[in-house]
Structures are given as C-alpha cells and as structure tokens.
ZADREN-473527 format. One record per atom (N, C-alpha, C): residue in one letter; z, x, y. Coordinates in steps of 0.02 Angstrom, whole numbers, padded with zeros to 5 digits, always signed. Layout:
BEGIN
aZXY;...
END
This chain:
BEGIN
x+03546+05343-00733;x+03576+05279-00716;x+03652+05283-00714;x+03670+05312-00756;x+03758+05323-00764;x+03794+05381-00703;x+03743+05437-00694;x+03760+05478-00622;x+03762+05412-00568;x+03715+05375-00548;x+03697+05312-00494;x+03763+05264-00476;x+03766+05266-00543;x+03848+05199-00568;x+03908+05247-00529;x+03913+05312-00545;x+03956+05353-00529;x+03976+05373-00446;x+03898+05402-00447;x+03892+05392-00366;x+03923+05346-00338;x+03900+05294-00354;x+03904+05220-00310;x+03954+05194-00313;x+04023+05208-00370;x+04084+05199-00377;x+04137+05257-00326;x+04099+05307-00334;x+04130+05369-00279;x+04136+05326-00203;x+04069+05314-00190;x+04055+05290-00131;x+04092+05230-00095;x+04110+05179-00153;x+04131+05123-00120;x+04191+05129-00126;x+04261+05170-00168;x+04295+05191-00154;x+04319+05235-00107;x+04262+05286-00055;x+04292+05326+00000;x+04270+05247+00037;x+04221+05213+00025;x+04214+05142+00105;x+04283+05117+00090;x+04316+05085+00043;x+04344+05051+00042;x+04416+05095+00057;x+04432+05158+00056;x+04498+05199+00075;x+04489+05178+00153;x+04422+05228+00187;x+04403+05218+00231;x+04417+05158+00288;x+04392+05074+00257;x+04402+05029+00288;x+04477+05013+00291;x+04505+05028+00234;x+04610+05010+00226;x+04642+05059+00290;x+04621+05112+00286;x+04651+05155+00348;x+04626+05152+00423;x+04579+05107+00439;x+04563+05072+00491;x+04586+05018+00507;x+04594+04973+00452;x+04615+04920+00448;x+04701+04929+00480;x+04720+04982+00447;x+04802+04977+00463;x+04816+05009+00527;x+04758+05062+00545;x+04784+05085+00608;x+04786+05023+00663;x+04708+04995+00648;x+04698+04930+00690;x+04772+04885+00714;x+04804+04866+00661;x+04867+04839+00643;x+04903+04863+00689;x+04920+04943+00686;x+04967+04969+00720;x+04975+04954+00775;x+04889+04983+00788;x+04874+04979+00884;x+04888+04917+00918;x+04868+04850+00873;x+04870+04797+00895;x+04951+04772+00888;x+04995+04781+00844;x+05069+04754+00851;x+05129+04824+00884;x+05081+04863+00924;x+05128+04933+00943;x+05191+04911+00990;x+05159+04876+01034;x+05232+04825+01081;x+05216+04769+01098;x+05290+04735+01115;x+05273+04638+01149;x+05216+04632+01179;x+05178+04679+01248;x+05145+04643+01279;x+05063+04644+01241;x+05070+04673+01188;x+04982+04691+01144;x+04985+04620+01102;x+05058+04621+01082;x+05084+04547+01021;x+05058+04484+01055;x+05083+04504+01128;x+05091+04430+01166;x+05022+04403+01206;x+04975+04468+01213;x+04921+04451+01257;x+04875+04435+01196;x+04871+04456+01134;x+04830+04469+01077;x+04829+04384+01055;x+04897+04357+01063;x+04890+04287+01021;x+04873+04239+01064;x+04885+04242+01135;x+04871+04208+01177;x+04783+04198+01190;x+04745+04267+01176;x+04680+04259+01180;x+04656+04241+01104;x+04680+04254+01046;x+04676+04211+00984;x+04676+04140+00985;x+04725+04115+01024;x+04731+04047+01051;x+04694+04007+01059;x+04648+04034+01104;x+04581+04033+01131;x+04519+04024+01120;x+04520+04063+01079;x+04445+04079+01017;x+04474+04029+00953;x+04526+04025+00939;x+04512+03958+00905;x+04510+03914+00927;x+04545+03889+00974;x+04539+03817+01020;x+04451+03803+01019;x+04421+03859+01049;x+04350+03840+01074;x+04298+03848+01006;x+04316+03879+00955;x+04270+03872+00899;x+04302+03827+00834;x+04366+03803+00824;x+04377+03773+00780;x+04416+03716+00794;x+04432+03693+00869;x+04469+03644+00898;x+04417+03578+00905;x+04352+03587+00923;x+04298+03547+00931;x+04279+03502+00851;x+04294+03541+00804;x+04283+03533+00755;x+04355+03468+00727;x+04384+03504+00717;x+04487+03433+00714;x+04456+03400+00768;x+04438+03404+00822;x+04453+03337+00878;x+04394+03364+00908;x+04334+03297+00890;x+04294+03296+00904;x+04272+03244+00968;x+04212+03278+00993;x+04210+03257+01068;x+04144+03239+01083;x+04140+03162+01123;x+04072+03130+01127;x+04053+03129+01202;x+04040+03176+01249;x+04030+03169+01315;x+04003+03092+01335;x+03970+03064+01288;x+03941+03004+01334;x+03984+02931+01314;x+04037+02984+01295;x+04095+02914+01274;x+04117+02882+01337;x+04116+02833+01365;x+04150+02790+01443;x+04197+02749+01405;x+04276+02758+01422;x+04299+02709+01432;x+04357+02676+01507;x+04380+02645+01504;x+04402+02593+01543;x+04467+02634+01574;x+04523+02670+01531;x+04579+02691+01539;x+04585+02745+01580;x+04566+02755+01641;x+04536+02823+01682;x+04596+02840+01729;x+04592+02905+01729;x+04669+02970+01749;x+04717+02915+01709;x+04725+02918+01636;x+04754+02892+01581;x+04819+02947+01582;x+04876+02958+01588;x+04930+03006+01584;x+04946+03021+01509;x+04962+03088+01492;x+04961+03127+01431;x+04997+03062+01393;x+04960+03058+01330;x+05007+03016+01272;x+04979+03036+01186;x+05005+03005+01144;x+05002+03047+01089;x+04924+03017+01077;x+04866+02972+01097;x+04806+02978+01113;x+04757+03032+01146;x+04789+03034+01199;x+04755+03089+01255;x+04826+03134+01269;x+04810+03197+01219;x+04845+03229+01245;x+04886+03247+01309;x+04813+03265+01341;x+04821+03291+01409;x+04789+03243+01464;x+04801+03172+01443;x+04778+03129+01494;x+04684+03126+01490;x+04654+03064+01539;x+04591+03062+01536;x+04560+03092+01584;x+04513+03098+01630;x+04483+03115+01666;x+04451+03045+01717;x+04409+03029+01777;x+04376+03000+01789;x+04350+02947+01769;x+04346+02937+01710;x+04295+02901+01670;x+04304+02881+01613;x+04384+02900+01604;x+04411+02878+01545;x+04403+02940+01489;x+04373+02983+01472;x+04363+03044+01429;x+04436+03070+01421;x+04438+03072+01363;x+04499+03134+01345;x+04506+03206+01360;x+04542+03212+01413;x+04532+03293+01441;x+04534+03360+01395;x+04601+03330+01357;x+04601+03400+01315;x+04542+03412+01266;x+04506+03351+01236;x+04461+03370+01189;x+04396+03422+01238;x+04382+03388+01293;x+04354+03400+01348;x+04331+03479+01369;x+04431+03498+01358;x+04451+03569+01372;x+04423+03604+01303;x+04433+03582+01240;x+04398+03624+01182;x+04337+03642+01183;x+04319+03583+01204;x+04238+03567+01198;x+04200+03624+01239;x+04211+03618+01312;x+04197+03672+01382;x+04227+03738+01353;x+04254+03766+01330;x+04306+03823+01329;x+04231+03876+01277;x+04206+03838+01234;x+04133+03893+01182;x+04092+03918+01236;x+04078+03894+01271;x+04034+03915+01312;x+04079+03981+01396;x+04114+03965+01390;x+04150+03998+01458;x+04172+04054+01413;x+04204+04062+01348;x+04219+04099+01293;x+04142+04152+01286;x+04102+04114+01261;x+04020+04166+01256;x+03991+04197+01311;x+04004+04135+01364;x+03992+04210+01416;x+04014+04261+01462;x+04078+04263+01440;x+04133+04328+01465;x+04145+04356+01403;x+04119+04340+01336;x+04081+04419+01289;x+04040+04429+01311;x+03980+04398+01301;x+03912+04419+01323;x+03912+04459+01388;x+03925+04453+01425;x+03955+04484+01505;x+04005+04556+01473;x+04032+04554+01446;x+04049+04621+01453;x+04011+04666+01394;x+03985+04632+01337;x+03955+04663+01305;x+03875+04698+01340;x+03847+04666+01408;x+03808+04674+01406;x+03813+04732+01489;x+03877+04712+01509;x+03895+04761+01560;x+03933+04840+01535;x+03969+04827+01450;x+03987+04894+01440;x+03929+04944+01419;x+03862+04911+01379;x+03801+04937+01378;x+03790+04976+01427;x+03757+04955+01486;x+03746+04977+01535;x+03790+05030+01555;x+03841+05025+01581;x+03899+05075+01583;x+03894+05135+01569;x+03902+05130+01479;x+03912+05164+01459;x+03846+05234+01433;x+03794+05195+01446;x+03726+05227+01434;x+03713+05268+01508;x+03719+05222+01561;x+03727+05267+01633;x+03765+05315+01643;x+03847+05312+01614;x+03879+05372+01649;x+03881+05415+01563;x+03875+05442+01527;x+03871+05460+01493;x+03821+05509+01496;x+03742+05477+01518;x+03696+05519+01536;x+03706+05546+01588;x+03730+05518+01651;x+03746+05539+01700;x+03769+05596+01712;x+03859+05609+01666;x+03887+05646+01670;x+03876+05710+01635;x+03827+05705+01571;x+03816+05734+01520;x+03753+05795+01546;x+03690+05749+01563;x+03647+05782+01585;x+03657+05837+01664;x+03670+05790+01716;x+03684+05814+01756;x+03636+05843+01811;x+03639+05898+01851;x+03581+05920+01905;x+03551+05846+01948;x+03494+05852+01937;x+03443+05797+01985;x+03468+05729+01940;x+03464+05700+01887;x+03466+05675+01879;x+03520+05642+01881;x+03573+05658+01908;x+03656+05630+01880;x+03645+05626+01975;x+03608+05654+02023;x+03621+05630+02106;x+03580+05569+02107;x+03535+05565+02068;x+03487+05499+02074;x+03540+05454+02040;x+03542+05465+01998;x+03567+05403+01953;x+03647+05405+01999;x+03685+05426+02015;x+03751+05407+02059;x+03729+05367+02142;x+03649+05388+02164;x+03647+05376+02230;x+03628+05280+02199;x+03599+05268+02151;x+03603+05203+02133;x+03662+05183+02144;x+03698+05213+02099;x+03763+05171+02073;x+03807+05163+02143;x+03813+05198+02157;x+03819+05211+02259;x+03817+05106+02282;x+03744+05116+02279;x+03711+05073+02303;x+03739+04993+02280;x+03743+05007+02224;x+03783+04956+02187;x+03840+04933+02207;x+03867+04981+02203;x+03957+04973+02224;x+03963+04958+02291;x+03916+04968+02356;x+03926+04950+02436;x+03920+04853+02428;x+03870+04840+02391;x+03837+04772+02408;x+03900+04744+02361;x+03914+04688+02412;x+03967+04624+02366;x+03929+04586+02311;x+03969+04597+02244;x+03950+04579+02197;x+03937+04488+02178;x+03990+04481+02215;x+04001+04382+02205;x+03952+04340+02246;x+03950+04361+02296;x+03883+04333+02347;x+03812+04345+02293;x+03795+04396+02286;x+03743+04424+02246;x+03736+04372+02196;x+03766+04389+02158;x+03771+04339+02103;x+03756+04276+02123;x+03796+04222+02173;x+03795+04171+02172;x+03715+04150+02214;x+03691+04204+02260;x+03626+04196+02282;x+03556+04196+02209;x+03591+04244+02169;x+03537+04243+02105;x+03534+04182+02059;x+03599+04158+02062;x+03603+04097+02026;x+03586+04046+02070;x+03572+04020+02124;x+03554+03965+02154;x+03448+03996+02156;x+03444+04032+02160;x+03345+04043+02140;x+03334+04036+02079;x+03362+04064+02009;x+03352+04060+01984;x+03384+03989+01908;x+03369+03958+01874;x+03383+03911+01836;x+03419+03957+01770;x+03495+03940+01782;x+03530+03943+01748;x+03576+03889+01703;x+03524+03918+01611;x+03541+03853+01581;x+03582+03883+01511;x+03573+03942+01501;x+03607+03965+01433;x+03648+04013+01457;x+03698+04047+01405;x+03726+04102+01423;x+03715+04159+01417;x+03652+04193+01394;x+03622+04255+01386;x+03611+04266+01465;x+03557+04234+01499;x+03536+04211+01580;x+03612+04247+01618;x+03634+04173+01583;x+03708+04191+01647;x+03749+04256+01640;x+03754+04268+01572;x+03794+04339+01576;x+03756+04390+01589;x+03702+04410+01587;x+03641+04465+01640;x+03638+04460+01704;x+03659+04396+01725;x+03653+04387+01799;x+03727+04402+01812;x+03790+04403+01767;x+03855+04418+01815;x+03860+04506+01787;x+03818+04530+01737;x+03833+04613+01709;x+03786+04654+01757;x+03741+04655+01774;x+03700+04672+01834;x+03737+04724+01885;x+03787+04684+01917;x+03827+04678+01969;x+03899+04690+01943;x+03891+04715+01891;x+03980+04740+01884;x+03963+04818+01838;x+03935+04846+01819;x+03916+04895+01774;x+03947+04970+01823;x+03939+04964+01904;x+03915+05007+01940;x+04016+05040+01925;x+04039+05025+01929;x+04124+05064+01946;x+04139+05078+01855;x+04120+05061+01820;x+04144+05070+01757;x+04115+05140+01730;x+04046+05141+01765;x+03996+05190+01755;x+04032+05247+01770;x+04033+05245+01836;x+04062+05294+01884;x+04146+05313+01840;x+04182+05296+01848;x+04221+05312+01798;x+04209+05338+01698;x+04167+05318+01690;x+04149+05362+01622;x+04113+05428+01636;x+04091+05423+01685;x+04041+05491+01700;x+04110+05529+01706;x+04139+05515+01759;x+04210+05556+01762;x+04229+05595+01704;x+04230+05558+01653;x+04278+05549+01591;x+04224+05624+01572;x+04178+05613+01561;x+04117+05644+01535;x+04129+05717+01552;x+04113+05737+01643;x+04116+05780+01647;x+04180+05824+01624;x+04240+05790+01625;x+04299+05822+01628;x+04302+05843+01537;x+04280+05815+01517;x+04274+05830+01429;x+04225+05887+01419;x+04170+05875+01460;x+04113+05946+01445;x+04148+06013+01467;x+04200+06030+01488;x+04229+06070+01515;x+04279+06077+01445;x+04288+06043+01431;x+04357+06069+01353;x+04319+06134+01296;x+04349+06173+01280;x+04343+06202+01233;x+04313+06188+01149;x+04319+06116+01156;x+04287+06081+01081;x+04223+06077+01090;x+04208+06055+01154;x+04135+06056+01172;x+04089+06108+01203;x+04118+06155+01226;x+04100+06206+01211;x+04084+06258+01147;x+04120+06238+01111;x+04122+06278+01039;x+04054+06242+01002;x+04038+06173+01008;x+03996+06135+00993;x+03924+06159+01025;x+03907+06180+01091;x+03870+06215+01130;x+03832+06280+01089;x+03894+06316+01086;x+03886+06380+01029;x+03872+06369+00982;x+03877+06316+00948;x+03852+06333+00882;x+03794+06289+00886;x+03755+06273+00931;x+03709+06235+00947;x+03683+06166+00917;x+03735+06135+00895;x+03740+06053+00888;x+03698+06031+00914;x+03666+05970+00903;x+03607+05931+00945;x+03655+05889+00980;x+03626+05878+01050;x+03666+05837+01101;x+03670+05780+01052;x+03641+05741+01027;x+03669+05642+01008;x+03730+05682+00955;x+03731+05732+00919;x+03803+05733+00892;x+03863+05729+00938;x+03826+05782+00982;x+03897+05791+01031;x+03901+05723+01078;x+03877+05695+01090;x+03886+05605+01125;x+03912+05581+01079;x+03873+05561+01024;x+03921+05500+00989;x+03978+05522+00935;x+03992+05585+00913;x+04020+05610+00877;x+04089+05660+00913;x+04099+05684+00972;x+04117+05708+01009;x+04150+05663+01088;x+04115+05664+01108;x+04104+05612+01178;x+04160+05548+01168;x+04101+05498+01122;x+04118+05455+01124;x+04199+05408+01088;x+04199+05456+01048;x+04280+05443+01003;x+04325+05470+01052;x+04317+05502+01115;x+04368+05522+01171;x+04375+05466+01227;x+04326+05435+01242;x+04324+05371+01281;x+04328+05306+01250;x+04333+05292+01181;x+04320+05236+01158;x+04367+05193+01161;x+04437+05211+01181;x+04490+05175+01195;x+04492+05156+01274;x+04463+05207+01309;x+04455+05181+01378;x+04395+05113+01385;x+04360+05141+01365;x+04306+05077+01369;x+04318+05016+01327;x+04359+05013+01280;x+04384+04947+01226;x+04429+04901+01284;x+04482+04958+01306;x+04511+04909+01366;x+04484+04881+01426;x+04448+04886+01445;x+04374+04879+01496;x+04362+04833+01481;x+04340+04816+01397;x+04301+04773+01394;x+04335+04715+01391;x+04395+04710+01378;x+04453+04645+01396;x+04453+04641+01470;x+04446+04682+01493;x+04463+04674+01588;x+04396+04645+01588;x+04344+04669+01589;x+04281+04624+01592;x+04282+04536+01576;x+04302+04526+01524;x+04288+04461+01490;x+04330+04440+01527;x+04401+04464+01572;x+04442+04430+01605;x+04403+04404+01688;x+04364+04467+01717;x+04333+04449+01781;x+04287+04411+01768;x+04240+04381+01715;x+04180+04367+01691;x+04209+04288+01689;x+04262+04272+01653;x+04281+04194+01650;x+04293+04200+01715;x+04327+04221+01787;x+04329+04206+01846;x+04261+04198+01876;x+04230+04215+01867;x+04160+04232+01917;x+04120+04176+01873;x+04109+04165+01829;x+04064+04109+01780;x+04104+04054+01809;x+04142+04027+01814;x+04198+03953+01824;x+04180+03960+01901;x+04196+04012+01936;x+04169+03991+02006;x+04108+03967+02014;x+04035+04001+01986;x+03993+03980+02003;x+03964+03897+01966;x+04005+03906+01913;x+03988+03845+01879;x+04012+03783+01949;x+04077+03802+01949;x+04113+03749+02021;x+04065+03737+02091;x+04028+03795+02095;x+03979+03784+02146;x+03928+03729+02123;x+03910+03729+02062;x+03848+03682+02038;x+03795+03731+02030;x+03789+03792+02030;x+03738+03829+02021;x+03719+03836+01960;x+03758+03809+01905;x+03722+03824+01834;x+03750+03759+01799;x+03660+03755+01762;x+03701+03684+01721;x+03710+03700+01677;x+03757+03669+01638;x+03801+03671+01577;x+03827+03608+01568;x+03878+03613+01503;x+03897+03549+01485;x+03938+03529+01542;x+03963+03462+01536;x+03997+03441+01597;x+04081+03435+01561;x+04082+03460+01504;x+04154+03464+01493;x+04162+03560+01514;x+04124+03580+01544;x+04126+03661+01549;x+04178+03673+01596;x+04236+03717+01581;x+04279+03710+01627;x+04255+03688+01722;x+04213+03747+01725;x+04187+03747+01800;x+04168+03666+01819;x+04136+03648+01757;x+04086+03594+01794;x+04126+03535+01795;x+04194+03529+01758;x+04261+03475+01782;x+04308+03502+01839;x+04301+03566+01861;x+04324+03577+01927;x+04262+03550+01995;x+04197+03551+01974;x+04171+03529+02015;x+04170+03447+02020;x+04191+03417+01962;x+04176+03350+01956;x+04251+03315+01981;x+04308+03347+01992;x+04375+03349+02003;x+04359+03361+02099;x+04322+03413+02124;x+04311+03422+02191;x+04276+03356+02210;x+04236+03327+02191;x+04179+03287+02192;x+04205+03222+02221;x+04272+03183+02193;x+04275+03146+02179;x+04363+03155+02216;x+04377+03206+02252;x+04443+03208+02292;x+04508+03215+02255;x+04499+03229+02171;x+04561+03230+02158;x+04613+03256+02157;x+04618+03313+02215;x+04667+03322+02235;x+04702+03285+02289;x+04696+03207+02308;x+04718+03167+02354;x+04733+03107+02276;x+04727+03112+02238;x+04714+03072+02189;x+04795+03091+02156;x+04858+03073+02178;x+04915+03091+02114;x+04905+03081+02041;x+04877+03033+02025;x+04853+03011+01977;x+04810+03065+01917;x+04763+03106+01970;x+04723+03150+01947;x+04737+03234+01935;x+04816+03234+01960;x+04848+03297+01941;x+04811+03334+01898;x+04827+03296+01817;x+04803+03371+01777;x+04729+03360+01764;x+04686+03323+01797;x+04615+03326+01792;x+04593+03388+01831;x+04608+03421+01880;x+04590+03482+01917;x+04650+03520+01901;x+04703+03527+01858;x+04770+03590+01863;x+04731+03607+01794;x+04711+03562+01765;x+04711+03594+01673;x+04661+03654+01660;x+04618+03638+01695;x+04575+03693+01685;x+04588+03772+01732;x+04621+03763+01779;x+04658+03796+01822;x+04716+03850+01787;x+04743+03794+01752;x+04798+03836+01701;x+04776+03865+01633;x+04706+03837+01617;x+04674+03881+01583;x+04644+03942+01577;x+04640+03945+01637;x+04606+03999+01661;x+04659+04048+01686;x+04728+04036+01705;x+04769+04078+01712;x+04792+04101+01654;x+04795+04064+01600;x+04833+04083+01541;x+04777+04149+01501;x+04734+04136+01517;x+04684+04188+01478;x+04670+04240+01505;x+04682+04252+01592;x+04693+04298+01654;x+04746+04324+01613;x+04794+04305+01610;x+04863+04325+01603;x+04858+04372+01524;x+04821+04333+01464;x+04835+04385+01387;x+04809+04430+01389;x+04746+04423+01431;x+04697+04485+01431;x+04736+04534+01468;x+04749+04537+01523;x+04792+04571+01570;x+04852+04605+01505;x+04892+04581+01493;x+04945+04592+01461;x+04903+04631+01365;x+04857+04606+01338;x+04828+04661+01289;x+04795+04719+01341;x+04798+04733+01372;x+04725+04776+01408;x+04799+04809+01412;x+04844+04809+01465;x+04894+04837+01469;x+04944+04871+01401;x+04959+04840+01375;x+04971+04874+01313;x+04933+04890+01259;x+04882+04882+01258;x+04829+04950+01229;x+04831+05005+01282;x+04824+05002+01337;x+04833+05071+01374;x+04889+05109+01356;x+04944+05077+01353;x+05022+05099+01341;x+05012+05121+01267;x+04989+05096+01224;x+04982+05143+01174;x+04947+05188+01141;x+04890+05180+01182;x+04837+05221+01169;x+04825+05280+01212;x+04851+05255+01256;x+04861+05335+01312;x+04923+05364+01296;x+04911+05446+01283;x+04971+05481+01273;x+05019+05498+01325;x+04979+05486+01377;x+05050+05508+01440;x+05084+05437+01448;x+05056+05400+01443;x+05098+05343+01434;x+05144+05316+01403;x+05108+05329+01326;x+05158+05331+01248;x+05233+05382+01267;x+05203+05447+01294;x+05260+05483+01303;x+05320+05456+01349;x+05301+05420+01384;x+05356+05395+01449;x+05384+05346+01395;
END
C-alpha cells in the first residue's frame, strides 16, 4: 500500500510538471506576437458572448413589442429588429449555435483529413492512387452548390446534420496537403531509423508523424471554423435550415424578407450580423496567421 501511495505521488507529480510545461508553452505560442494577442481575444469575445452573454441578458424570442427598428439606446443596445426584439440580445442568443457548428465542421472535417492523407501518404502504392483519384473527385465538384443542394433534400434541424453536411465537401484539399506533409517526412532520416529498428507503424503515425504536422493542422482548424461560419450563415440566409430565428443567417433572411435594405431605419438590423461575421473572419484570420509565424521556423527566422 505505501509502494502504491509512492507510485501514485511519483506519477501525479511528472502529470502535474508535465501539464505546467504545456501549459506555459501554450502561453508562449499563444502571446508570441500582436496578431495571435489580437485574433485570440477577438475569437474569446465570441465564445463568451454566445455561451455566457445569453445568460446576463436574457432573451425571449416570442417577446413582440410595439417599438420596431427602435435605434441603439441604453435599453436596446443595438437597436430592435422588425418586431420590436432587441437585436443585440438576439445577436447572443443566434451566435451558440453558428459558434457549434463551425467547431463541429472542422472537428469533423479535420477527422477526415487527417485519417485520409496520413494513410494515404503513409501507405502508399494502389492504395494512396485510389484514395487521391477520390479526393481528385472531390476537389473538381463545387463545394457550395453541393452543399446547398444537400441541404434543401434533406431536413436540417441540429448542428451535428449541418456540420456533416458542410465537412463532406471540404476535407478533400486539406487531405491532399497532409499527405504531402507525410510523404516528405517518410523520406527524413528519423523515420527511417524508426523503419530499422522496426517500430510498429501506429508508433511511427502518432508518435512520429503526427507531432510534425500538428501545428499545421491546429491552424487549419481555425481556417475551417472561419469558412464553416461563412457557408452555415449563407445557407441558413437561403432558408434551407431551420434554426432559431435569432440565428445569425436566419435574421439576414428575415432582414432580406422584409426589404431592409430600402428601410434607413433598418440599417443595423441586416449590418449587425454582417459585421459579425466579419469580425470573427477577421480574429481567426489574424490567430491562424500568427500561429503560422510562430510556429513555422522559416518564418520565425525572417
């Protein structure tokens, strides 16, 4: 029992060294320059707005009142909408859901990805021409049409649905670029030496492989969640998926609906969500970019 105690004190002292020196590199990577600082808080912004903003200022969709395209005041922030609704609560409210599924969307497109070109590149012979003459195939056909044809057959009501239906159709170029990554690594001398001493391949993937790409694909996965809120808000704007009606998309469609762009009045009922969606274009862009800058060495070096 007292060896067990010992053990188990060994142990949670290397986890806990372990987690502190992750923890701080994390730190590093993430405050290395302005644009990691500046894109990092801007998408922080975000994720609280939409998971703890709903919560301070709470929001009753089937609230009607009288005061409609109401102009920003210390009531309505950001002015009303149509129907009298408070936009900005509106904007909190819509933002969880457009938020879940540009993770879910890239979590479920870096999967794919990363399991395709990995094998792809790894295995190789017959199997890496089949599996590229797919991905081929993928990459000719327009992805946004596709999508928006799958979402008008099929009933799109949650965001698991919707983010399978926009990762589908984006997996195929990410792939193709990790296979790259792949082959050009099976060629290094570390992995070769690994060969020789006859390692089992899942060491050499996830132990080898994958700690050489994992910064490429981390930034990916911000570029993802950035095309994923574009392509989800469009189709929502089409009407092809229901969702709440404070969902960004579905107040751009209710903003189209109803002419308010002839409407002066109705300015920030169709700009707000517009500028939402640029502002989160914009952090992601700007972290994705400086994680590259510091995580790539030819870069760091310049």
């Amino acid at each position: 029992m007292k060896d067990f105690k010992m053990r188990f004190k060994k142990s949670m002292i290397r986890f806990w060294k372990s987690f502190k020196s992750g923890a701080v590199r994390l730190y590093k990577t993430l405050t290395y320059n302005t644009k990691t600082k500046v894109g990092l808080a801007i998408l922080l912004l975000f994720v609280i707005g939409a998971f703890i903003g709903p919560i301070i200022f709470p929001y009753n969709p089937l609230t009607n009142e009288v005061n409609k395209f109401a102009p920003p005041s210390a009531e309505h922030w950001l002015g009303t909408d149509n129907l009298g609704r408070d936009l900005f609560r509106q904007m909190l409210y819509g933002s969880r859901d457009v938020l879940v599924i540009a993770l879910l969307t890239s979590i479920f497109t870096i999967i794919i990805a990363v399991a395709v070109g990995i094998s792809s590149g790894f295995i190789g012979g017959m199997y890496d021409r089949v599996i590229q003459t797919i991905t081929n195939l993928f990459l000719t056909i327009p992805s946004f049409p596709i999508m928006i044809i799958m979402a008008s057959f099929f009933t799109i009501e949650e965001p698991v649905s919707f983010a399978l239906v926009l990762s589908i159709w984006n997996w195929a170029g990410l792939s193709r670029a990790i296979r790259a990554q792949v082959i050009s690594l099976k060629e290094r001398d570390f992995i070769q030496i690994c060969n020789v001493m006859g390692m089992r391949k899942s060491h050499i993937i996830f132990k080898e492989l994958m700690p050489n790409i994992s910064s490429y694909i981390f930034i990916n996965f911000i570029l993802i969640m950035r095309n994923a809120i574009t392509a989800s808000v469009g189709i929502m704007m089409l009407g092809l998926a229901a969702f709440e009606p404070s969902n960004w998309g579905a107040i751009l469609l209710r903003a189209k609906d109803i002419g308010a762009l002839l409407i002066p009045e109705a300015t920030l009922f169709w700009l707000t969500p517009i500028i939402a969606i640029a502002l989160f274009q914009a952090g992601a862009i700007l972290l994705a970019s400086g994680l590259d800058e510091t995580l790539n060495p030819r870069l760091r070096r310049n």
